[in-house]
C-alpha positions in Angstrom: -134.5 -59.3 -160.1 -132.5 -56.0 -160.8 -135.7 -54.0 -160.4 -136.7 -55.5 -157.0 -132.5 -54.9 -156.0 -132.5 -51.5 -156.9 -135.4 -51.2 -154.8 -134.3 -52.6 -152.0 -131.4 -50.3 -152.1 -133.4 -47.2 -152.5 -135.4 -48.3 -149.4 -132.4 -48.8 -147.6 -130.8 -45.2 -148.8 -133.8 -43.3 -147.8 -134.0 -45.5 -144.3 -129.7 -44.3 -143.8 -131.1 -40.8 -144.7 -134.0 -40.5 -142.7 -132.2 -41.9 -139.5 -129.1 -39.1 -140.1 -131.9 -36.8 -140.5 -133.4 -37.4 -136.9 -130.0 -38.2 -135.0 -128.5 -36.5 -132.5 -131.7 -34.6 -131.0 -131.5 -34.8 -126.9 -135.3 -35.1 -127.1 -135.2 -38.5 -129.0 -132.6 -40.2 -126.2 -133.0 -41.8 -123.3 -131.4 -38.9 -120.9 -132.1 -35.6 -119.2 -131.4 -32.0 -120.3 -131.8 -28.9 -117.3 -132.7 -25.4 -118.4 -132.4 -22.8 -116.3 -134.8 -20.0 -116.0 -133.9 -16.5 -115.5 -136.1 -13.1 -114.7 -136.3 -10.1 -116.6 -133.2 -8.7 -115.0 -130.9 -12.1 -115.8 -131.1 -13.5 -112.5 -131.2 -17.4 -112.1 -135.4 -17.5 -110.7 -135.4 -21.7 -111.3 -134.8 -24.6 -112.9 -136.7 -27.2 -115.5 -135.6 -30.9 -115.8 -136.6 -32.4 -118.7 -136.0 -36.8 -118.4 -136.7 -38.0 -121.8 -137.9 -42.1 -121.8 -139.7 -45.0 -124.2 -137.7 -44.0 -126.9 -139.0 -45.9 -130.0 -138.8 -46.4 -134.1 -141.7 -47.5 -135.8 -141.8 -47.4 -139.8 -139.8 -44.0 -140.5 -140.8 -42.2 -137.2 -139.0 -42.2 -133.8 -140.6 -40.9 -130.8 -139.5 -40.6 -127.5 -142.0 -39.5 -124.1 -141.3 -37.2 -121.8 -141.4 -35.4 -118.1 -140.4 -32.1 -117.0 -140.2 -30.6 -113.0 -140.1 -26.8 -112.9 -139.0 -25.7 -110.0 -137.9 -22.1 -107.9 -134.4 -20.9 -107.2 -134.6 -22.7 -103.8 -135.7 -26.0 -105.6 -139.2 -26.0 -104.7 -141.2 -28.0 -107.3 -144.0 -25.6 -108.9 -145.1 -27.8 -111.6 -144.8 -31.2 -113.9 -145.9 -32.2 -116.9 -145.6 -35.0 -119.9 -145.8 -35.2 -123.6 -144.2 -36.5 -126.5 -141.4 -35.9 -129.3 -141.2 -37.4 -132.6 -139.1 -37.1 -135.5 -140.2 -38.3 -139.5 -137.8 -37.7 -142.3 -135.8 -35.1 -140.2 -139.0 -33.0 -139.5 -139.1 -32.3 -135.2 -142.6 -32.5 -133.9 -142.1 -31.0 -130.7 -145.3 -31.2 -128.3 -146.9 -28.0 -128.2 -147.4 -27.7 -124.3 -143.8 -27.1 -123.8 -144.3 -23.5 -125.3 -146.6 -22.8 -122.4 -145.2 -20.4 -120.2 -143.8 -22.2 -117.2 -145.6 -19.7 -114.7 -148.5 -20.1 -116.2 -148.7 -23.7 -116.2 -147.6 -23.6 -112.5 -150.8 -22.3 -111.2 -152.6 -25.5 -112.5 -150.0 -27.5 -110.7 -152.8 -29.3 -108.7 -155.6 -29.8 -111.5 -155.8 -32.4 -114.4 -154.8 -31.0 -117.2 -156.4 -32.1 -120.7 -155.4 -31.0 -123.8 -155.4 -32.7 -127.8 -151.6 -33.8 -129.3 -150.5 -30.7 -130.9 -147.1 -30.4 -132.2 -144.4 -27.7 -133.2 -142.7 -28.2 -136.8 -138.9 -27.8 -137.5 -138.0 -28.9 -140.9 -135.4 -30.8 -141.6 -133.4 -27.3 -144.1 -133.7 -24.2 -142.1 -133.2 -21.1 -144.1 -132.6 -17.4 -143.0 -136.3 -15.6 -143.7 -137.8 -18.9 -144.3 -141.6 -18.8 -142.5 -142.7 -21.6 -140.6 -145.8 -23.3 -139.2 -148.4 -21.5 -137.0 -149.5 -23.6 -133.8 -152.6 -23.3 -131.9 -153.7 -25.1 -128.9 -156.5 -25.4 -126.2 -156.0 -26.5 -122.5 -159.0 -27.4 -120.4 -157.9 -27.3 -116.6 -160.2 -29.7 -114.1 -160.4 -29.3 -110.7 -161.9 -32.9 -108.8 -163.7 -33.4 -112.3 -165.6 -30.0 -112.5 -163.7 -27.8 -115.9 -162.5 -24.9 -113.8 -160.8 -22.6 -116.4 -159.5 -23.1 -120.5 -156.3 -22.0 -121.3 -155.1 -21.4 -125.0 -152.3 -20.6 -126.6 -151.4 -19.4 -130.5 -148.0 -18.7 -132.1 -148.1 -17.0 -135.4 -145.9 -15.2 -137.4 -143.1 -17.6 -137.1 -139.8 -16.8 -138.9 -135.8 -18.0 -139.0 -134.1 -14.9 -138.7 -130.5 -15.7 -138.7 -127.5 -18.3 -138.0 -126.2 -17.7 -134.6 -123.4 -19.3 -132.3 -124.8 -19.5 -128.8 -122.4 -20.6 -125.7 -124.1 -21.7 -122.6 -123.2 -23.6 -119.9 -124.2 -26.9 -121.6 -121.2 -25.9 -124.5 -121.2 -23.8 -127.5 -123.8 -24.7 -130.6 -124.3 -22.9 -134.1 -128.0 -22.2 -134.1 -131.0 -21.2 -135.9 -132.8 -17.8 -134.4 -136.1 -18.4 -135.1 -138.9 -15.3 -133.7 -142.8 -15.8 -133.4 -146.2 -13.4 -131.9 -147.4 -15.4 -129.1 -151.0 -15.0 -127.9 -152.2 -16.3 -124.0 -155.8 -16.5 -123.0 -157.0 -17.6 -120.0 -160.7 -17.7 -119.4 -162.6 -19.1 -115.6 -165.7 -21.3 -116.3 -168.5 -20.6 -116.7 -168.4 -17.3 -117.8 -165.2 -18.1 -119.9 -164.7 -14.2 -119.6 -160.5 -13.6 -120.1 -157.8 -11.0 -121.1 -155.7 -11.7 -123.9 -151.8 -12.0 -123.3 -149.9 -10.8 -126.1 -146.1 -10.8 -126.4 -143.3 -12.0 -128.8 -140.8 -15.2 -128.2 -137.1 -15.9 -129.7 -135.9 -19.3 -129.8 -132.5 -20.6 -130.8 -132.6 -24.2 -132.5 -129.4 -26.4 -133.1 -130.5 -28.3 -135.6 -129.7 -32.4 -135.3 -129.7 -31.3 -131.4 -132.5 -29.1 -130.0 -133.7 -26.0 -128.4 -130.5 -24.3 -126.3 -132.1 -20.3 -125.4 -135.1 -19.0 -125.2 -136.1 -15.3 -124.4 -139.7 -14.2 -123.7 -140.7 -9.9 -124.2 -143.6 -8.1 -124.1 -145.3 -6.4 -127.2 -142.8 -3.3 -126.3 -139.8 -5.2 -126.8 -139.1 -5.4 -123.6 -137.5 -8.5 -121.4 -140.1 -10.5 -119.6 -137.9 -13.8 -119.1 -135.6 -16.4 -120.6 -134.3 -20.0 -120.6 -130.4 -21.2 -121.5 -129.6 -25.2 -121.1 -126.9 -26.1 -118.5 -127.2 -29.2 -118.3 -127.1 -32.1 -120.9 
């Protein structure tokens, strides 16, 4: 009897732990968030809404789908999309196709879009110099049901750099810097001839909440875009 109670209460501990873990994240909650995109130069160039739905906890995992709009400083809409977020013992598996730049995914606004469940890992403990998980993923873009081009997209080299405090719009949030390579190839059927896209991405993570900046340069350093939330 005291083996089977002692059980239980482990079972229950770990449960607690694993739902602390995975609280808090905006992307596991029944809401919206808006980003807003900037330019190379800082100026506002649009805006992407991201409406999170279907939130759900099944055995230790919670999971939650989602939509985002991009659209142009004048509110145009250039693009949507879907995927999925899930959280296991305070590991973030964030759904690989919102690293796609938004331009990019733009010009495919009016073809199906088909691509395999790939996710971005964020541990639970984030250290400074700590390495994390490479991604790789393949789009195939259909245009009334012929494959018209294949899109894929690698980050390597991913790294937490430092502890930052980031203000934005949204409020003020100690993050995680965390930098990667990023790789872009997009190649037109049938020939599936392309030129590679290389350039490097910063991220800053607040962990138990979610992604609040982004910035986007090219292999020279220099600025090619960014993202801050406003909205949450």
């Amino acid at each position: 009897m005291k083996r089977v109670f002692c059980s239980l209460l482990l079972a229950t501990i770990s449960i607690n732990l694993y739902a602390q873990n995975c609280k808090g994240y905006y992307y596991l909650s029944n809401g919206s968030v808006e980003m807003t995109i900037y330019d190379k130069k800082g100026k506002e160039s649009g805006k992407a809404v991201y409406n999170f739905s279907d939130v759900n906890n099944t055995g230790n995992t919670t999971s939650a789908n989602f939509s985002v709009t991009i659209s142009d400083e004048k509110g145009k809409t250039l693009s949507t999309s879907s995927g999925k977020y899930k959280c296991a013992g305070g590991v973030l598996y964030m759904d690989a196709r919102v690293a796609f730049p938004q331009e990019q995914m733009a010009a495919y606004k009016d073809m199906e879009v088909r691509a395999p469940e790939v996710f971005i890992e964020y541990p639970a403990t984030l250290s400074a110099g700590q390495s994390l998980s490479a991604v790789s993923i393949k789009m195939e873009m259909y245009n009334k049901g012929a494959l018209h081009s294949t899109t894929s997209f690698d980050q390597s080299n991913r790294k937490v750099v430092a502890k930052e405090t980031i203000t934005t719009p949204a409020g003020t949030f100690e993050c995680w810097k965390i930098t990667y390579d990023a790789r872009l190839k997009a190649s037109i059927a049938p020939m599936n001839i392309g030129v590679p896209f290389n350039f490097k991405g910063t991220e800053w993570f607040a962990p138990h909440f979610g992604i609040v900046k982004t910035e986007t340069h090219n292999k020279n350093g220099k600025l090619i875009g960014s993202t801050m939330i406003s909205k949450k």
